[in-house]
Steps between C-alpha positions, in 0.01 A plus 500: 500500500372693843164457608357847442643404083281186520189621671490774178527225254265301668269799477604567116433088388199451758621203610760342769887518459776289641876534450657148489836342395519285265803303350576443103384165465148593675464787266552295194308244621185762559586561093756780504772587313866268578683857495198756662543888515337758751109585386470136362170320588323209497077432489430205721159396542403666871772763468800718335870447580722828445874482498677823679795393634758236376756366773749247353275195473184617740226759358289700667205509337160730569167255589205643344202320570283597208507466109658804322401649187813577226490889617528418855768263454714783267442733737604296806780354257641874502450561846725240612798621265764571758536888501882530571767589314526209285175620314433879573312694211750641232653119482624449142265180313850414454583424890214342595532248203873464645390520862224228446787234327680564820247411722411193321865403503563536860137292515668189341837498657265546868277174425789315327414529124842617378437321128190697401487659203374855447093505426331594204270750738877761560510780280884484474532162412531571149830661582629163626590304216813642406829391673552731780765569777393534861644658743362509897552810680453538879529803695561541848502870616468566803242784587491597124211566258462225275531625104166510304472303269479776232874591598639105493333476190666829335822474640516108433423562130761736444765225640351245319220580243190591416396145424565432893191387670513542925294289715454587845454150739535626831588816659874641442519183270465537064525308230694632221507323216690617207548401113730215462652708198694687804712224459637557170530843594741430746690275357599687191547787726836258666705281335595348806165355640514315140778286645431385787088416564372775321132491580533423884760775540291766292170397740738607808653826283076610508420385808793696674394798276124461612644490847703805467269728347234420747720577846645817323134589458343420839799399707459196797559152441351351202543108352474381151494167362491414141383159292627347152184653254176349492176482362294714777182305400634172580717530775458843698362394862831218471721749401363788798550160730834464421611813450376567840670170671830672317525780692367359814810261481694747383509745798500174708811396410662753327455850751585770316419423157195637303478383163431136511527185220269160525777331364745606711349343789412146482706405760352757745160403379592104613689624821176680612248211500765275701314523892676733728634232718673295213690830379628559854609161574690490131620877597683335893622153338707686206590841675826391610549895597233659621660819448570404155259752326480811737815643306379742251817397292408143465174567404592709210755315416268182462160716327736672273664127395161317484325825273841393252436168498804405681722686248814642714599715239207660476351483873904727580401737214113569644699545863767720371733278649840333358423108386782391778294675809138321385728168506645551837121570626404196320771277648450684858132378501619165405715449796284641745191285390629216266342608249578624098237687323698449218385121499188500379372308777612689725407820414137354449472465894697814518216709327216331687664559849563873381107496393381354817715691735365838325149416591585375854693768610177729489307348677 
């Protein structure tokens, strides 16, 4: 706040007014609220504490040196409603119930809290009882508007339905979460998926479709991750957490992909908290060729034989190649490095050197 903003409230209160920062545990410890929200105050004897900004785990907070009555502090709990965007007159009830879950959720995953449940004091949180699919969705246009949230919301619902609920956490990021009767949906709708693992593979079928629809709309590079179905009231911040770390290690180690799966990447997720120097001393004691992954060919060849579980049958069908050439590739890359990825322990450092040397060779 300038100082021409504060000498006029100083004026309006009659009485002196500092801005100060504050962290969390300081504000709780004064008596506010573990989760605060802009316009949120607290009566101390001497003076008045007014929250107006929130930045990750400090707050800045207006110092009013004076005792308030309830009109003054409703009026100066309006006044310091950010007036952006995010809450400009004509916002549906709807949004800002959605928009304030968002900002609590972000609010736990910044100081930590990723078990809370969802508080009795959220409008929407009898919505969250039923099992529920969610799906992360981060955009990344360049120099393009971001969609309001009344157009998400519309086109979303006609993709996935009108009991979808869309939670904004942070900007060009949403929460979608859908019905977990989607599932059935999909599955009847392909015979297939019921062979193999039917509710995994239908979670990617939506999550590709939620992808799709959203690019053909607004074009530019867009992410989506998707979870196993939940009970929002339980587990949401968790789920936002993870879905989040998904698609962060996603585009780490997998360029070019943009729907993501949590439980297709456990091994990524264990590869990324090994230090940097560990990884790059494994990386020069096994690389027995240290031009063994700059040919595009070999690194098909090996993603397209690890995403088929080591099936050659299958990895030469996804290729479009005869069973004979993936062989020759196979035994080629034995004799120039010694080892067989179709040994089991082989192929196990095979797939982490192919993970590690992704994420090296950008920087």
């Amino acid at each position: 706040m300038n100082k021409t903003k504060l000498q006029r409230l100083q004026q309006l209160v009659g009485a002196p007014v500092e801005v100060q920062t504050v962290s969390r545990t300081q504000w709780e410890q004064d008596g506010g609220s573990k989760y605060p929200e802009l316009g949120d105050g607290i009566q101390l004897a001497d003076r008045y504490l007014l929250l107006v900004r929130i930045d990750g785990t400090e707050l800045e907070v207006l110092q009013i040196h004076s005792s308030l009555t309830p009109l003054e502090k409703e009026l100066l709990k309006w006044a310091a409603q950010p007036a952006n965007p995010r809450n400009v007159a004509g916002t549906s009830d709807w949004e800002r119930q959605a928009r304030r879950l968002g900002d609590w959720i972000e609010q736990c995953i910044v100081t930590g809290d990723v078990r809370a449940e969802v508080p009795d004091r959220f409008e929407l949180r009898n919505r969250l009882f039923d099992g529920m699919i969610p799906f992360l969705l981060i955009s990344e246009q360049a120099d393009e508007r971001e969609p309001s949230y009344a157009e998400l919301d519309k086109v979303f619902r006609s993709f996935i339905s009108d009991e979808m609920l869309l939670v904004p956490i942070r900007e060009r990021e949403w929460l979608v979460l859908g019905s977990d009767r989607l599932l059935a949906e999909v599955e009847s709708a392909d015979e297939e998926v019921l062979e193999r693992d039917e509710t995994k593979e239908a979670l990617y079928s939506l999550a590709t479709g939620l992808h799709q629809m959203f690019t053909e709309q607004w074009g530019g590079e867009c992410h989506v991750a998707v979870g196993l179905p939940i009970i929002p009231a339980e587990s949401l911040v968790q789920t936002v957490a993870s879905l989040r770390e998904t698609v962060y290690l996603g585009r780490k180690f997998h360029v070019g992909m943009q729907v993501h799966l949590p439980w297709m990447i456990h091994l990524e997720r264990l590869l990324n908290g090994i230090p940097e120097a560990t990884r790059a001393r494994f990386m020069e004691e096994m690389m027995g060729r240290p031009d063994l992954f700059t040919e595009p060919e070999t690194i098909s060849t090996l993603d397209a034989f690890f995403a088929m579980d080591c099936n050659v049958s299958e990895t030469a069908k996804k290729l479009f190649i005869h069973r004979n050439t993936l062989l020759y590739r196979l035994d080629k890359l034995k004799q120039e490095t010694g080892l067989d990825v179709r040994s089991f322990n082989d192929a196990v450092l095979v797939r982490i050197m192919l993970l590690l040397y992704k994420v090296t060779k950008r920087k």
